[in-house]
N, C-alpha and C positions, 0 to 999 in steps of 0.2 A: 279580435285581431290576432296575428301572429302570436304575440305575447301571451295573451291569453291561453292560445293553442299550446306553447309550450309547457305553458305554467301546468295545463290540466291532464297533459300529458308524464308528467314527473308528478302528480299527486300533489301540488300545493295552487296556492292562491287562488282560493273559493273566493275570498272576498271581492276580485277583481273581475273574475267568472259573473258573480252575481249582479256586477254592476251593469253588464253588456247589455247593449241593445238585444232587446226580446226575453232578456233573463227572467226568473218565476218572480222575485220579487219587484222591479219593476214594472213589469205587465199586469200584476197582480195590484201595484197603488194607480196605476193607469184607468185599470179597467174599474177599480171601486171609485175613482175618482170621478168618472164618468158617470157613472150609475146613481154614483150620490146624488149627484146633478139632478137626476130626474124625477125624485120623491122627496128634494127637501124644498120646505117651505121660505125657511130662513137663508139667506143665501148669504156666504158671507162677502164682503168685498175685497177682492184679489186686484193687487197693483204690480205687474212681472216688469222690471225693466233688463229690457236685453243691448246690450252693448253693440255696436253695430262692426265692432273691431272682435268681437267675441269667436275665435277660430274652435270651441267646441260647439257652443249651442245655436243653433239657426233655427229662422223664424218659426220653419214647418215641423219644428220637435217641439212646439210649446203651444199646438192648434189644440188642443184638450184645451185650455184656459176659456178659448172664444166660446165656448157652450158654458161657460156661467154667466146670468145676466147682469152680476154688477163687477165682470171682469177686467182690467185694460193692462192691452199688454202695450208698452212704451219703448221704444229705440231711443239709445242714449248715445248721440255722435260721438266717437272716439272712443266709447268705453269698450277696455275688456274684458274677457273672464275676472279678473283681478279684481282692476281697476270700479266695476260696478258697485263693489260692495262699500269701497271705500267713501265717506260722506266728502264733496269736492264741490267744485262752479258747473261739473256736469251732471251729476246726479242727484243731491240735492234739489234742485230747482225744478229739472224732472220729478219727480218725486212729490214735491210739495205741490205740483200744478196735475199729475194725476190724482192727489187726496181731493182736492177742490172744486173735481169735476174740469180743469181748464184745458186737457189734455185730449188729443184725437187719438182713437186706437189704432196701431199700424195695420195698414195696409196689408203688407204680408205676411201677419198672421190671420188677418180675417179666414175663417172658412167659408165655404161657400156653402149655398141651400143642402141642407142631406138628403138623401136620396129614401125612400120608406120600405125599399125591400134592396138588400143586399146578398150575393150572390157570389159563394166561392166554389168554384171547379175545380178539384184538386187531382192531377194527373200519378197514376204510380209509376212503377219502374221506367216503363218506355210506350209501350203500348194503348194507354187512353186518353194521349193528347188532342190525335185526330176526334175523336167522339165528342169529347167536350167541347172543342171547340163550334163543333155542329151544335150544340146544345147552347152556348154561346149565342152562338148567333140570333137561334130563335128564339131565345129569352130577350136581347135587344130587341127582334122585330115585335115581339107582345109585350115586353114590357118595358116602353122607352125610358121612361123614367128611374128605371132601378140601375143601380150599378153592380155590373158584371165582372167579376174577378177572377181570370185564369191563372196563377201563381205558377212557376215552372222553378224547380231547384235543379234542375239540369238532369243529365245523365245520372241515374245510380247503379252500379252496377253488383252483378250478384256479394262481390265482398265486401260491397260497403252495406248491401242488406243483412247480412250475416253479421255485422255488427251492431249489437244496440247500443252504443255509442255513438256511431256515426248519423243511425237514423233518428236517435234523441237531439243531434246537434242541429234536426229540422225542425224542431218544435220549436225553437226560441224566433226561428225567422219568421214562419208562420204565424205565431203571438201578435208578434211586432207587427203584423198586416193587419191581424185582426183587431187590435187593440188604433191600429191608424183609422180603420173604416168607424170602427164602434164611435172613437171621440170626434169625424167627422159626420157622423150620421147618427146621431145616441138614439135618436125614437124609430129609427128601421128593424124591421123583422129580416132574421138571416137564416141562409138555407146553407146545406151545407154538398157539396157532391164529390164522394173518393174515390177510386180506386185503386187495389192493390195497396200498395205501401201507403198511398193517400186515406186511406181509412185506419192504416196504425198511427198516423200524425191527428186526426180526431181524435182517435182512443185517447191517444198522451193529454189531447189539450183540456178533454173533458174530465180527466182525472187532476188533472194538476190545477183550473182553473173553472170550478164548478159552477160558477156567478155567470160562465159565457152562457145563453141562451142563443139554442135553432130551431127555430119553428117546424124545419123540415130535414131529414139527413135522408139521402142517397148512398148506400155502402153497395159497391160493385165488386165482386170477388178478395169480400173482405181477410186481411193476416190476422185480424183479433183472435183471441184464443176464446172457445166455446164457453167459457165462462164467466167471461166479460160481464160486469155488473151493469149490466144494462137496466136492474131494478131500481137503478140508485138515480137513471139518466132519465129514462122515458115517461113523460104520462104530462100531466097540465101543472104538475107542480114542480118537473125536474127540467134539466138542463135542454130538451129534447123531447118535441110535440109529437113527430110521429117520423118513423124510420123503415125506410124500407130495402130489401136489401135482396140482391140479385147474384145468381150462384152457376158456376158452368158444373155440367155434370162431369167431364172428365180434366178437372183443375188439376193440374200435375202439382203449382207452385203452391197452393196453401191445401189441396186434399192429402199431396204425396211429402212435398218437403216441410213448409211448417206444422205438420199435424209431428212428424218428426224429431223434426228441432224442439218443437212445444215437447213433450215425452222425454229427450234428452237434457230436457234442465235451461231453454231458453223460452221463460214462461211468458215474455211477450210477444211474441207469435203463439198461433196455431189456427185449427181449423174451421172457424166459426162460419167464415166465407163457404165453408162445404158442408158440413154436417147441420149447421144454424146453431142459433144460441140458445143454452138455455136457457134461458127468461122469455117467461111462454104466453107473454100477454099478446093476443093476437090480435086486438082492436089497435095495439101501437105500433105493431113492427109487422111487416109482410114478408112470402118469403116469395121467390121467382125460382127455377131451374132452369136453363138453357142447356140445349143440347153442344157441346164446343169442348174447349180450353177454359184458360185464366182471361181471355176477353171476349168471352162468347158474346156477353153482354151489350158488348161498345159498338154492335152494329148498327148501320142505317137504321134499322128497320125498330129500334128501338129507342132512338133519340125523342122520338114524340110523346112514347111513355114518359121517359126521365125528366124531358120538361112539362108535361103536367101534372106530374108528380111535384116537383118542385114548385109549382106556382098554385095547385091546390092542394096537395096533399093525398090525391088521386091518383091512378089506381096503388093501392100498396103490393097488389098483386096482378101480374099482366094475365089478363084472359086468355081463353081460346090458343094457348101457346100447344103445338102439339109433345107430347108425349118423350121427354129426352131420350137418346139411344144408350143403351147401357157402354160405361166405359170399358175398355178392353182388358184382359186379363192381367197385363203388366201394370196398369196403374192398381187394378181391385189387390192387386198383392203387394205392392209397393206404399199403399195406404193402411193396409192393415201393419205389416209390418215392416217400415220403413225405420220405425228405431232402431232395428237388428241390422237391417241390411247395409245402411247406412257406414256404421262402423264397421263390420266386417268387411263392406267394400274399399274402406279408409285402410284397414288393417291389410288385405290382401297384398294393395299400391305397395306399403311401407314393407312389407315382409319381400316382395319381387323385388323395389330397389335395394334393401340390404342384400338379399342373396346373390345381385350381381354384382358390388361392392365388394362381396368377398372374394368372386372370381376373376378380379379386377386389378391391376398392378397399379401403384401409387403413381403419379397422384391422381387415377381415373375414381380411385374409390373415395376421395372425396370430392372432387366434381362433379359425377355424377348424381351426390345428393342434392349438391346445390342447385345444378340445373332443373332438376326435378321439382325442387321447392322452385326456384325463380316461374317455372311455367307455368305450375298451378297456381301462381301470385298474379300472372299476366292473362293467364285464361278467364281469372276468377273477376278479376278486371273491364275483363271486354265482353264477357257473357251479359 
């Protein structure tokens, strides 16, 4: 919340940070807690009573419980956050009649049937909504039964990419989606489909929460940096069955700019989406070129690949594609040396506004900087 926001803004209050919805330590007792579920033998018995007057916890935060078989979760009329804990005429008697077996589990925590294939579409900056949602579709028409999940984090715009702050503050939302499917589906195999930005929010989840399992991942004009430990992820014993990953031959945003950014000291980005990774096991990971941009990939003509790739793991590499056209001269030199040009193009700006600053009568010479800052903050914004 706000609070929060503040707090981690001024450098304090981790402990409050950590309690948030989708935070690494509660996603992380979420998701073991689910998982335990599924390989132990001894189960122990869970009795949750939730107060029906209870203004933080509601039913559908405590559906992990219903996937253990000797669990019951109990509503206790009147009780609240407080008031549960305390032994009384309302919870007490609750209590003593879930130990007994004399108790019905609530209704609204029941879950419902899981689904055995689940499916996340994750769109990047602006551009791979429309695809996914094609892909969407025809994952429903073939496979009724599964559940299909287009998550949308809104608008991000170039200066909220530019900060790995801002796009680490999507990892916790994403957790928390994934961590909801897993404990209402715990025996589904999950696929995973990103692009652009949406394959940096993979990266993070696979690093920070290595227990998640995807049968199948889709990276389309991936920002990972080329040395992404993908040894650590892919094969029949890691996080990550089989990946395959689709590349435009003239990607301006991770050939020209994160290849950049990565070089200048922002090692979570770079080029891996363009150049490929190095982790060279080619039975796990495929690579595609297309001839285009940073969404060459997301057309028609390609949705069919991605959902049977997604549903068998097929083709990792698209056939009969013909022959990309070489990118044009200004990206080939903006890729090789984009860390130089970069700041010199930064430096150039800064050196034109001071020099007109100086031939400037007050108060034009300090206006003029600020306006200059404000535009690039509003450009940087709506790009």
């Amino acid at each position: 919340g706000p609070l929060a926001r503040v707090a981690g803004a001024f450098g304090f209050g981790g402990m409050l940070r950590s309690l948030m919805r989708g935070a690494d330590y509660i996603s992380r007792l979420r998701i073991d807690w689910v998982l335990f579920n599924r390989n132990e033998p001894n189960q122990p018995k869970v009795i949750h009573l939730l107060g029906t007057n209870d203004p933080l916890i509601r039913p559908r935060d405590v559906i992990d419980l219903e996937e253990f078989p000797n669990a019951t979760p109990v509503r206790v009329p009147g009780a609240n956050h407080s008031s549960i804990v305390e032994p009384g005429p309302k919870t007490s008697p609750a209590l003593v009649r879930a130990f007994l077996g004399e108790s019905e589990p609530d209704a609204d925590v029941s879950a419902p049937a899981g689904a055995e294939q689940v499916f996340f579409l994750m769109h990047g900056i602006r551009d791979s909504r429309e695809c996914f949602q094609r892909v969407a579709r025809q994952l429903d028409r073939r496979v009724p039964a599964a559940k299909v999940i287009v998550p949308t984090y809104g608008y991000l715009s170039a200066r909220r990419f530019l900060s790995t702050r801002a796009r680490d503050n999507l990892v916790p939302w994403f957790v928390d989606q994934i961590s909801e499917q897993l404990a209402r589906n715990p025996n589904a195999t999950f696929c995973y489909a990103g692009h652009s930005n949406g394959t940096y929010i993979l990266g993070e989840v696979l690093r920070r929460f290595p227990r998640l399992r995807f049968e199948r991942v889709y990276l389309a004009a991936s920002v990972l940096p080329a040395g992404n430990p993908w040894q650590q992820v892919i094969g029949a014993r890691g996080p990550v069955r089989r990946q395959r990953c689709d590349r435009g031959a003239a990607d301006w945003p991770v050939g020209g700019l994160c290849r950049a950014l990565h070089r200048l000291g922002i090692r979570s980005s770079g080029a891996g989406g363009f150049d490929g990774f190095e982790y060279g096991d080619r039975d796990g990971i495929g690579y595609t070129r297309f001839t285009g941009g940073h969404g060459a990939m997301l057309g028609p003509d390609n949705t069919d690949s991605v959902v049977e790739f997604l549903l068998t793991g097929e083709p990792l590499q698209v056939p009969e594609l013909p022959a990309p056209s070489k990118p044009g001269a200004a990206f080939v030199v903006f890729s090789k040396y984009g860390d130089v040009l970069l700041p010199v193009l930064l430096a150039l700006v800064a050196l034109t506004v001071a020099g007109l600053t100086m031939l400037m009568p007050w108060p034009w010479t300090l206006v003029l900087p600020l306006a200059v800052a404000v535009l690039a903050w509003i450009i940087l914004g709506r790009f």
